[in-house]
N, C-alpha and C positions, 0 to 999 in steps of 0.2 A: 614435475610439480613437487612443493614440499612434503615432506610428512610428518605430517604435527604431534609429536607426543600430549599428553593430556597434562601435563605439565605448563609447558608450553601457552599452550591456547588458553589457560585456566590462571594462571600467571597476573597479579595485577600490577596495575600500570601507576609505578610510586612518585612517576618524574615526567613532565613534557618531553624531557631531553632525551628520554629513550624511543619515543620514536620520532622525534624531529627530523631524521637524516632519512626513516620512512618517508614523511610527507614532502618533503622536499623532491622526491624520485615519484612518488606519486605523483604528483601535478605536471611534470612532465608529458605524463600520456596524453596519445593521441586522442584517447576515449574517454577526457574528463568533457563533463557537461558544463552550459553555458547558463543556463537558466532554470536546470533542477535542484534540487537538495540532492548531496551525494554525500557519502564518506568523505571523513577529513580524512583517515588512514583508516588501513583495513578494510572490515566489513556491515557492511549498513543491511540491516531487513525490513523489520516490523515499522510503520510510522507509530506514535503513543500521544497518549497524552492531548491530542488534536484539540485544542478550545483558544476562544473567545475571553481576553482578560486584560483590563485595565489600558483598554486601546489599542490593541498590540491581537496577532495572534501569535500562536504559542503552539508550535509542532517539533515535537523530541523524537528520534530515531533508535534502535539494538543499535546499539553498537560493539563492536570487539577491536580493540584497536591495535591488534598483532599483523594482520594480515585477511587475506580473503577465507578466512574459517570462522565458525561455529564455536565458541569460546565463553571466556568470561563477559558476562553483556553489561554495560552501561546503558542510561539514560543522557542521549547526545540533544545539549536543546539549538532549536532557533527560532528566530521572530522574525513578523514581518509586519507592516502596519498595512499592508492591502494584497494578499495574499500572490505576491506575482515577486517582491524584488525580499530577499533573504538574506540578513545576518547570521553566522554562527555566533552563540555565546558562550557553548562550550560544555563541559560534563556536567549534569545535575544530578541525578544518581549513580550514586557508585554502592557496588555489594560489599560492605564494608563493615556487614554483621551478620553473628551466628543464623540471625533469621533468613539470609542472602546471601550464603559466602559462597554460591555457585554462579551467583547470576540476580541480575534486576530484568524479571523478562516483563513481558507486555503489560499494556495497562491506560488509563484515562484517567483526565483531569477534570476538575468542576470548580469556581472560584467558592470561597469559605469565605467566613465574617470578615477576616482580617489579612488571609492571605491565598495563594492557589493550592489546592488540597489534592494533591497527585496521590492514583492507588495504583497498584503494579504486582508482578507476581517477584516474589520473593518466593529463588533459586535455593531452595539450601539441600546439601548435603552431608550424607553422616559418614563415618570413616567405612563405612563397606563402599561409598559412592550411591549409597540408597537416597534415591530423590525423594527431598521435605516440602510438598509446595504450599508455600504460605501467601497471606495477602495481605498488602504490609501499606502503608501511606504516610505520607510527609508533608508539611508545606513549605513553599516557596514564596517566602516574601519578595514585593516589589523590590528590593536593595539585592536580590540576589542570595540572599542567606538560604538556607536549607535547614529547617527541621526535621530529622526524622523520627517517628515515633518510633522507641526502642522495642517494641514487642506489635507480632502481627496483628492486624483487627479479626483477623479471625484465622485459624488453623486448616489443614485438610480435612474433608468432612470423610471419614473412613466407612462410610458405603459404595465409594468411588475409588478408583484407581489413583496413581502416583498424579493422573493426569488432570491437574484443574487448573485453569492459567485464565489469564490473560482479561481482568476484571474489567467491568463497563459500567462504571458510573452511570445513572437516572435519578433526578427529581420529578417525580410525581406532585404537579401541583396539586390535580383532585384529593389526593389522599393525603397529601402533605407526607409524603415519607418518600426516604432512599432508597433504593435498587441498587444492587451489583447482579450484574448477569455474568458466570462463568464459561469457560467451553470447559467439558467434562466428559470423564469415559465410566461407562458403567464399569461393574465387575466383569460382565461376559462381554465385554470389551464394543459396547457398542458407544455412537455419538450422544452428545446428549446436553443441554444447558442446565444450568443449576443456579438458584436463586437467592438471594440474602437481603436483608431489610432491615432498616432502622430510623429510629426517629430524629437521628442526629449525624450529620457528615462523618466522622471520625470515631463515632463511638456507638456501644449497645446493638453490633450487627448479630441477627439470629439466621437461623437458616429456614426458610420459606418454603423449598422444595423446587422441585425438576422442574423444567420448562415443558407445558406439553403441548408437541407439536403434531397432531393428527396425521396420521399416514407416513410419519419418518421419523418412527420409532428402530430402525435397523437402516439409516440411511451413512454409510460410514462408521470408522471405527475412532473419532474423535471428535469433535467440534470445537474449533481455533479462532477466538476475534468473536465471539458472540456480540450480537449488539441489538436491540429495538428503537427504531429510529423512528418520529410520525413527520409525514411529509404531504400535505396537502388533505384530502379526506382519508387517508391511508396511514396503517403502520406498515412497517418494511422490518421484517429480521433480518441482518445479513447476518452471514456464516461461513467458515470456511470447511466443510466437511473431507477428512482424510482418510485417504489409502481406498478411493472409492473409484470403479472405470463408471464412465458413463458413457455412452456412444456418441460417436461423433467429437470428442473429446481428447483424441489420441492417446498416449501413454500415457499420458497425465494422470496421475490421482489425487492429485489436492486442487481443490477447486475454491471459487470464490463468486459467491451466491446468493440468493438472496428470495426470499417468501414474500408476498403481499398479502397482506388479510385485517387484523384488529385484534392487537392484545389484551386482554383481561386482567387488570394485574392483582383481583384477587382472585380468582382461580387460578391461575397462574398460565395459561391459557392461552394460544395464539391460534386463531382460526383464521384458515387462509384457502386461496383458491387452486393449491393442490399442484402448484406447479414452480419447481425450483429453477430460478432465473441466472441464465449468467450474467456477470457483471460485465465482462471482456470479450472479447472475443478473439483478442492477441495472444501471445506466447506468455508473455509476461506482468502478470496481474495477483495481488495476492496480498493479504491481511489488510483489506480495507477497514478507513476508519472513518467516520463521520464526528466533525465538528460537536464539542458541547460549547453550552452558551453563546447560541448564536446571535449576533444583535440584530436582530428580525425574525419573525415568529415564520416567516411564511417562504422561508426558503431553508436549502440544507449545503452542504463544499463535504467532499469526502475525495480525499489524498486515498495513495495505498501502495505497497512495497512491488516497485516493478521489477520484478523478481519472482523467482517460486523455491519452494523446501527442496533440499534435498537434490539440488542443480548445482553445475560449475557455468563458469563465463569466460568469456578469453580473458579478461582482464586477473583473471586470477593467479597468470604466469608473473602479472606485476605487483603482485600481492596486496590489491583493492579491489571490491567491490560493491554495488549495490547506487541504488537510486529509486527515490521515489519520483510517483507520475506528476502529473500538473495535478491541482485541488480544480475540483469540476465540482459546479452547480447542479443542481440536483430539483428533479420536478418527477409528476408523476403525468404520465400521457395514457389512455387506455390502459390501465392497473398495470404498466411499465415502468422500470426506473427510465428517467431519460437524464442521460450526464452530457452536460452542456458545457465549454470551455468558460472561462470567465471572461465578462466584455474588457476586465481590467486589463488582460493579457496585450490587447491593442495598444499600452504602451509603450509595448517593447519592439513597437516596429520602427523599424530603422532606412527607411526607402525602401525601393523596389527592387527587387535582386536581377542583376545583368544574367542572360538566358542566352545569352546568343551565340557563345559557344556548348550550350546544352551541359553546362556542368552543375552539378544542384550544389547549392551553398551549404557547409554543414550544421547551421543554424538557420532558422530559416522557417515561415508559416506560409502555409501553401491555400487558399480559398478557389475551389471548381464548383462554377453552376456550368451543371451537366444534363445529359436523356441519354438516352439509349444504353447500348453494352459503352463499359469502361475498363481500360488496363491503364493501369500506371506504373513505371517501372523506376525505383526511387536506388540511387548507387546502382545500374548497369554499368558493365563495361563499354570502353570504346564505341562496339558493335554495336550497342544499345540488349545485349543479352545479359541474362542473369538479372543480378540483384534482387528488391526484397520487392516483391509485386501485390499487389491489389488490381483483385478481377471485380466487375458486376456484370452477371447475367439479368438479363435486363428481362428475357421469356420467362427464364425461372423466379426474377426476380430476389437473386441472390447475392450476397458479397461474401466476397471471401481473400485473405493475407495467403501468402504461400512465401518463408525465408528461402527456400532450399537453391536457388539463385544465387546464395552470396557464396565465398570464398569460404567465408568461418563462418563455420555449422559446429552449434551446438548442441548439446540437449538433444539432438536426432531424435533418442528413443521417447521422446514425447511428442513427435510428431511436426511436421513443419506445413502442414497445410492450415486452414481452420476454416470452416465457414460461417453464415451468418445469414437468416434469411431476412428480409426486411418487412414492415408492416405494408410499406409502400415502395411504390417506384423512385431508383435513387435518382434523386435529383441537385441536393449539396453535400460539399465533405471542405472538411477545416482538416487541417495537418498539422502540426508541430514536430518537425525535427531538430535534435539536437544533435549533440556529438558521438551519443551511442544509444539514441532512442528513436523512436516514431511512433506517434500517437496521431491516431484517424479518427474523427465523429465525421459519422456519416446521417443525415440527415439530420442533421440541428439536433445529434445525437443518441439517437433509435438505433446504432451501430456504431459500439467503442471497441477499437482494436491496440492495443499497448504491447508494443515489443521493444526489446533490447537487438540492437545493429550495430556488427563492429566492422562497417566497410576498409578493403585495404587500398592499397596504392592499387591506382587504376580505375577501380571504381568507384564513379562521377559521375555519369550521368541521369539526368530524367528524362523518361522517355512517356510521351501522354499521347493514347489512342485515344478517342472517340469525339462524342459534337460537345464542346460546352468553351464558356471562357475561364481561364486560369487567370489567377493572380499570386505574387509572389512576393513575400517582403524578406530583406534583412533581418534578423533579432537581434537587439543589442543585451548582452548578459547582464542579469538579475541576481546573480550571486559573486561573493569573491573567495577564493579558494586559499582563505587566509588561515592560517595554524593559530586554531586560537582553542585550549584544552585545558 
């Protein structure tokens, strides 16, 4: 694999024409997807910016556009008018000022008077490579133009570490004022969110103070992706808390999670029932983001980077990676997130897919009403052995993904089992496979499993034990994997 000097990776990108002959060999692979948002070239993380504006949604991506590494990041945008078929329109932010000249990292949108008001963390470094992190906004007019405003809205606040990122737009109609919720590290290095407030989108932000979150106050040594989301009678904090083991968890230390309870927003205050929820239950799950300006009050779509920190993937021998999940519908069931597929996705079904040589299509939506114990075995071989399996213990009442079946095993030291217990007995699962994913809702969504699958030659088939009936459709692809930068 390469080795990137910091040169290199940090390097910005003056001309299309320097990585054209990239993307061109990119799209080639066997592992480009059909109906997600992927890298044009390079490397795709974080989703941003997720909102609701002038018709259209509007989801930007990290992007680095060298290769499969951690680098200089852009702001990569795309639209879609019903959250299922996707345009690239191409770079919107680029670090292209002393305030950002390491990086345009994460961040959210919200539509202003007259144009879309993006805030983002602004990467900047000083010649020792000492990290400056600022939090910097621009708009983007309908025509496409970009303003940026030349100086941060507000600096790092020096009770905190180098570490505060990744800003979250809130309008508060009660109080009639804005929120930014930060992820932040104390000094003795613990997680932590941090608050700011004004009476105007773009201007007069002060600092408000820490997020207090009862009982996890030393829960991780970060907090990445802060959000307060309200979804029915409930607020929901997601968060991504790092370098944390939790059991049952595997190796894994960066998680993606989430509180139930009701924020305060003048105490500053989230009181909750004590218990951090996973979002996933797959391999591959991480900086979720929830939609602003949603056009309905009574619903929530939260996308999120299937992917995790600090991992490699096969495809990074071909120097790209990264993909985000489907955008799922979001409700609250017994103080649960429950992530629901969108009905819209059903029109990308494209007939029934031929079964009868038992080979699974690589695109393709899989619906089982089932009872009892269930194994399904998705890319086995021949034999019907290996591949990436989904069990339910039906006594225990359990599901659980296990990769270590495939061919290419990654990531090992994070573990290749996972389980999931359920509220009820399973009785339906929806599937979405593409070309280097799988995503499982299992009961109308009470169990979301999102992994990355890079089957080879030979393994093809599906192999389905237990009582229920299967259905299988075609997908006709929602994206084009056009070079447009």
């Amino acid at each position: 694999m390469k080795k990137w000097t910091r040169e290199e990776r940090y390097r910005v990108l003056k001309s299309p024409d320097e990585i054209r002959e990239l993307h061109d060999r990119t799209v080639q692979s066997d592992y480009r997807q059909t109906y997600h948002i992927q890298s044009v070239t390079g490397l795709l993380n974080d989703p941003n910016g997720f909102v609701w504006h002038d018709g259209k949604w509007h989801l930007f991506y990290q992007w680095c556009p060298w290769g499969a590494v951690h680098g200089l990041k852009y702001w990569y945008q795309t639209v879609s008018k019903d959250l299922v078929t996707w345009e690239n329109v191409g770079v919107c932010i680029r670090p292209d000022m002393d305030m950002d000249n390491a990086g345009a990292y994460s961040g959210s949108a919200l539509p202003g008077k007259d144009a879309l008001c993006l805030f983002y963390s602004g990467n900047r470094r000083d010649e020792n490579w000492v990290r400056v992190p600022n939090t910097c906004t621009l708009k983007l007019y309908d025509n496409g133009k970009v303003v940026k405003l030349p100086w941060p809205i507000f600096g790092p606040n020096p009770n905190y570490t180098e570490h505060q990122r990744d800003p979250k737009i809130i309008y508060n109609k009660e109080m009639k004022k804005y929120f930014i919720i930060l992820g932040a590290q104390t000094k003795d290095k613990r997680g932590c969110a941090i608050i700011y407030r004004s009476n105007e989108l773009q201007d007069g932000w002060e600092f408000a103070g820490e997020l207090k979150v009862p009982g996890f106050e030393n829960f991780g040594d970060m907090w990445e992706c802060p959000a307060i989301e309200s979804i029915g009678d409930y607020d929901v904090f997601l968060f991504c808390p790092q370098h944390l083991s939790i059991e049952g968890r595997g190796g894994n230390i960066h998680h993606n999670g989430y509180l139930v309870g009701k924020m305060n927003w003048e105490t500053l205050t989230f009181e909750h029932d004590n218990y951090f929820h996973f979002l996933d239950f797959g391999f591959d799950s991480y900086a979720a983001e929830c939609a602003n300006n949603m056009p309905t009050e009574d619903n929530a779509v939260l996308v999120a980077w299937m992917g995790l920190p600090d991992t490699s993937y096969p495809t990074d021998e071909e120097e790209w990676s990264g993909c985000l999940t489907l955008p799922r519908e979001l409700l609250m069931r017994d103080r649960r997130l429950i992530q629901r597929p969108l009905p819209a996705l059903a029109a990308l079904r494209d007939g029934h897919a031929d079964l009868s040589d038992g080979k699974l299509p690589r695109a393709c939506e899989i619906e089982i009403f089932c009872q009892g114990d269930v194994e399904l075995r998705f890319f086995a071989k021949a034999d019907g052995s290996g591949g990436y399996v989904f069990r339910y213990d039906d006594e225990k009442q359990v599901a659980s993904v296990d990769k270590s079946g495939m061919t290419q095993r990654y990531n090992q030291q994070l573990g290749e089992k996972m389980d999931r217990p359920l509220a009820n007995p399973l009785t339906h699962l929806r599937i979405f496979i593409d070309r280097s994913s799988i995503e499982i809702f299992a009961n109308d969504g009470d169990g979301v499993f999102s992994s990355r699958i890079f089957p080879v030659e030979g393994e093809e088939r599906l192999v389905f034990e237990g009582q229920g009936k299967m259905e299988v459709w075609n997908l006709r692809p929602a994206i084009r994997d056009e070079f447009v930068v």
